[in-house]
C-alpha positions in Angstrom: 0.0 0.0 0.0 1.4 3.3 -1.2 1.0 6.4 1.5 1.8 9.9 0.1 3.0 12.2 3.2 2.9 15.6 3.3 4.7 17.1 6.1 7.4 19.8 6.9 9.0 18.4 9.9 11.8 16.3 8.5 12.6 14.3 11.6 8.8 13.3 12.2 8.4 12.6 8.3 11.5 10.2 8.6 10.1 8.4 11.8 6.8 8.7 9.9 8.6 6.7 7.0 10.8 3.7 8.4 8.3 3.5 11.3 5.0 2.7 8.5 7.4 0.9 6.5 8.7 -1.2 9.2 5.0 -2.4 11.2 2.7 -2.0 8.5 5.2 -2.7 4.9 4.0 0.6 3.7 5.5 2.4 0.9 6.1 6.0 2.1 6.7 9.1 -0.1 7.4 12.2 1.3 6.6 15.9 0.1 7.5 18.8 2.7 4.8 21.4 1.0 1.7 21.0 -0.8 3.1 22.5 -4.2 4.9 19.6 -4.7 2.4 16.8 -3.9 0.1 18.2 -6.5 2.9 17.7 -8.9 3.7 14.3 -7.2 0.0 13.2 -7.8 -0.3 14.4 -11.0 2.0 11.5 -12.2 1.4 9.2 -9.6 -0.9 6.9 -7.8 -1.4 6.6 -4.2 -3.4 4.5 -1.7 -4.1 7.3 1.3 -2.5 10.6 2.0 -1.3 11.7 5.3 -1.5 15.5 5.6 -0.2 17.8 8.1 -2.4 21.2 8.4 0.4 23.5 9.6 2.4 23.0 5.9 4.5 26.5 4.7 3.3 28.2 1.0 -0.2 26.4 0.8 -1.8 25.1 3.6 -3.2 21.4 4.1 -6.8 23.1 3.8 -6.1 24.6 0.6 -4.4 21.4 -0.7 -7.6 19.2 0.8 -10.4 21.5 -0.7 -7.9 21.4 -4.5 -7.5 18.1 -4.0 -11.7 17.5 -3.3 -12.5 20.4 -6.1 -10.9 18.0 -8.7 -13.0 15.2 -7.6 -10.1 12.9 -6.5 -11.3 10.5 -3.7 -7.7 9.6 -2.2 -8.9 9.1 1.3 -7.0 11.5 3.4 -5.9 11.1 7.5 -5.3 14.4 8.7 -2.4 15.6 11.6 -3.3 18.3 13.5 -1.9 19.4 17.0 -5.2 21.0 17.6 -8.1 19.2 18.8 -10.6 21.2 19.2 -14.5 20.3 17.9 -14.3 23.1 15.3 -11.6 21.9 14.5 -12.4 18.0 13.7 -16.3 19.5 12.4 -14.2 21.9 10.3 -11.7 19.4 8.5 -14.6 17.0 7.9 -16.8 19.3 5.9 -13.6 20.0 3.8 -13.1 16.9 3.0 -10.6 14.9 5.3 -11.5 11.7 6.1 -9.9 10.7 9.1 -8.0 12.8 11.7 -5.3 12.0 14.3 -3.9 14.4 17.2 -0.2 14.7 17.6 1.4 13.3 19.3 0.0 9.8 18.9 1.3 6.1 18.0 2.6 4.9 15.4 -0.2 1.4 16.0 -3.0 3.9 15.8 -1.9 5.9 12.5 -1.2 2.4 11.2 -5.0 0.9 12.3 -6.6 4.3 10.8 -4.6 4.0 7.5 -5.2 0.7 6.9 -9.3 1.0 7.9 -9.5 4.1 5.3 -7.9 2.3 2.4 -9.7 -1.0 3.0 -13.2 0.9 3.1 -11.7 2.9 -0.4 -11.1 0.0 -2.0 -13.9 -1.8 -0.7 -16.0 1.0 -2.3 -13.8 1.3 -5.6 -12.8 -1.9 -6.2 -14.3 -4.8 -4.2 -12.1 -7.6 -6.0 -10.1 -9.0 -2.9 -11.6 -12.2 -3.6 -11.1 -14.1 -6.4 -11.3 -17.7 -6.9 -11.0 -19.8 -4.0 -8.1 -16.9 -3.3 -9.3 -14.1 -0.5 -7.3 -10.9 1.3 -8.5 -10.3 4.6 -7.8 -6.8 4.8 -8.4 -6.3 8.3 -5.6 -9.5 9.6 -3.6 -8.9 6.4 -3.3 -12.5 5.1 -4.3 -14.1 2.6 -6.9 -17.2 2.5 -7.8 -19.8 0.5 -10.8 -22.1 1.2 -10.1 -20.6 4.7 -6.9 -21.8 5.3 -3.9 -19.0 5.4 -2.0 -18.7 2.1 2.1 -19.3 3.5 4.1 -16.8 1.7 7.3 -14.3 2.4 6.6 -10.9 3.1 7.9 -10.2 -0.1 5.3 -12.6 -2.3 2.9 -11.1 0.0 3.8 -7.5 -1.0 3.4 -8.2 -4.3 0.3 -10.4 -4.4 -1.3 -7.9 -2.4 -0.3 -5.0 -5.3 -2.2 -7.1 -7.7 -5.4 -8.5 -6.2 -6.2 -4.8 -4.8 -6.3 -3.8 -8.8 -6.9 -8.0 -10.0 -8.5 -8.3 -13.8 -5.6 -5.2 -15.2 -2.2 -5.3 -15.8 0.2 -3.7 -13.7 3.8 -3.1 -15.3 6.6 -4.6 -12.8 7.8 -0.9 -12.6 4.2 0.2 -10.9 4.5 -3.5 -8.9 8.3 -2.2 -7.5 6.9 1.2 -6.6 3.9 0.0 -4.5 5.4 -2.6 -2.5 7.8 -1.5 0.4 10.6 1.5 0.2 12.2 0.3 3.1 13.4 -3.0 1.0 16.3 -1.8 -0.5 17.1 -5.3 -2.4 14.0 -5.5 -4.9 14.3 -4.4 -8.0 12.6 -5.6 -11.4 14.4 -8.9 -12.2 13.3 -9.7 -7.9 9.8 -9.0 -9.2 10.1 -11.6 -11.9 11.3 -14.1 -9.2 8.7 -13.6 -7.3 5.9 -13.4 -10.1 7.7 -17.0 -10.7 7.2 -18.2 -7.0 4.2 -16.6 -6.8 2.4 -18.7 -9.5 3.2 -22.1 -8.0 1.4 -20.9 -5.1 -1.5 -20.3 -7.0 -1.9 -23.7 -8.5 -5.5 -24.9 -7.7 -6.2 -21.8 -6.3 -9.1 -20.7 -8.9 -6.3 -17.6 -10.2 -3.5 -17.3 -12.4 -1.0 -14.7 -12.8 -0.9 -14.0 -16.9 2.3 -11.8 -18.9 0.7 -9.6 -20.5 3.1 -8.5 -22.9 4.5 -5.0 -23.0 1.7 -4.5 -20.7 2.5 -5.9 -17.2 1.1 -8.9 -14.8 -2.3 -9.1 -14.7 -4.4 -11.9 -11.7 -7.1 -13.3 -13.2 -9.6 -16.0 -12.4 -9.0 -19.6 -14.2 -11.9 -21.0 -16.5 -15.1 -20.4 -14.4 -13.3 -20.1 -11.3 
């Protein structure tokens, strides 16, 4: 799952970063100011944004109501040191969907993240089940007729990137961004490994991974699976 963060204060966006990466294998990008994760978002695709409200240049309200006028749904947490019920009524109404009062934990930023992209997705794209093959976004495992599917946190990473988006194809260089930043070893020939692994796995599962050529990987169901 790919977070965009948008905060100015470089020693809390770097806990911010290893700290998601580490419990939750999150894929953290950081902008320091708005300006730039408009750009950022023009060109790429994330899962949830994390915005601070206290940003310098444009403000995290300005960047919320842009973001909203333009009728992108990213679902956004918002940081705020101030707590007030103005203050939650008054991000709401712009369009945050979540909020979250410094200081906090890093287990309840993670819970909150993880609960806004799994409702997103539910009402985007409710394909985490395919086949006898199921992610259980709320344990974050996968199942098949019940039973937990083993794999490495790697395969897992991966599978994951393709049954939140399953039926298109994904190009091994959008499969390397979304998966974890914090793994410095992966790069595209690791993908293909794993794409490799990945589909032994899957045998009798009711999916296949297909090569979809000059296109990406695509997980689709087998026959009438």
């Amino acid at each position: 799952m790919r977070i965009l963060l948008i905060e100015d204060e470089t020693e809390l966006a770097h806990w911010l970063s290893r700290s998601l990466a580490r419990h939750g294998g999150f894929a953290v990008e950081w902008a320091d100011d708005a300006e730039l994760a408009e750009r950022r978002m023009a060109v790429e695709e994330f899962d949830v944004i994390v915005l601070d409200l206290g940003l310098p240049g444009m403000d995290g309200r300005s960047f919320l109501t842009r973001l909203r006028a333009r009728d992108d749904r990213t679902p956004v947490l918002v940081l705020t040191a101030r707590d007030s019920l103005a203050e939650r009524v008054g991000t709401l109404h712009e369009g945050a969907d979540d909020f979250l009062r410094k200081p906090f934990v890093i287990e309840e930023l993670e819970a909150r993240l993880i609960a806004l992209i799994r409702r997103s997705r539910g009402r985007e794209h409710p394909r985490l089940a395919l086949g006898k093959l199921v992610f259980d976004t709320a344990a974050l495992r996968f199942l098949v007729d019940g039973q937990p599917l083993a794999l490495s946190p790697r395969e897992f990473a991966v599978l994951r990137v393709l049954i939140q988006k399953s039926g298109e194809p994904i190009p091994k260089q959008q499969i390397l961004d979304r998966i974890s930043s914090d793994d410095k070893e992966i790069n595209l020939e690791a993908i293909e490994v794993l794409i490799h692994r990945l589909r032994k796995k899957l045998v009798n599962t009711g999916t296949q991974i297909e090569t979809l050529r000059g296109m990406g990987y695509c997980l689709e169901p087998v026959g009438d699976a």
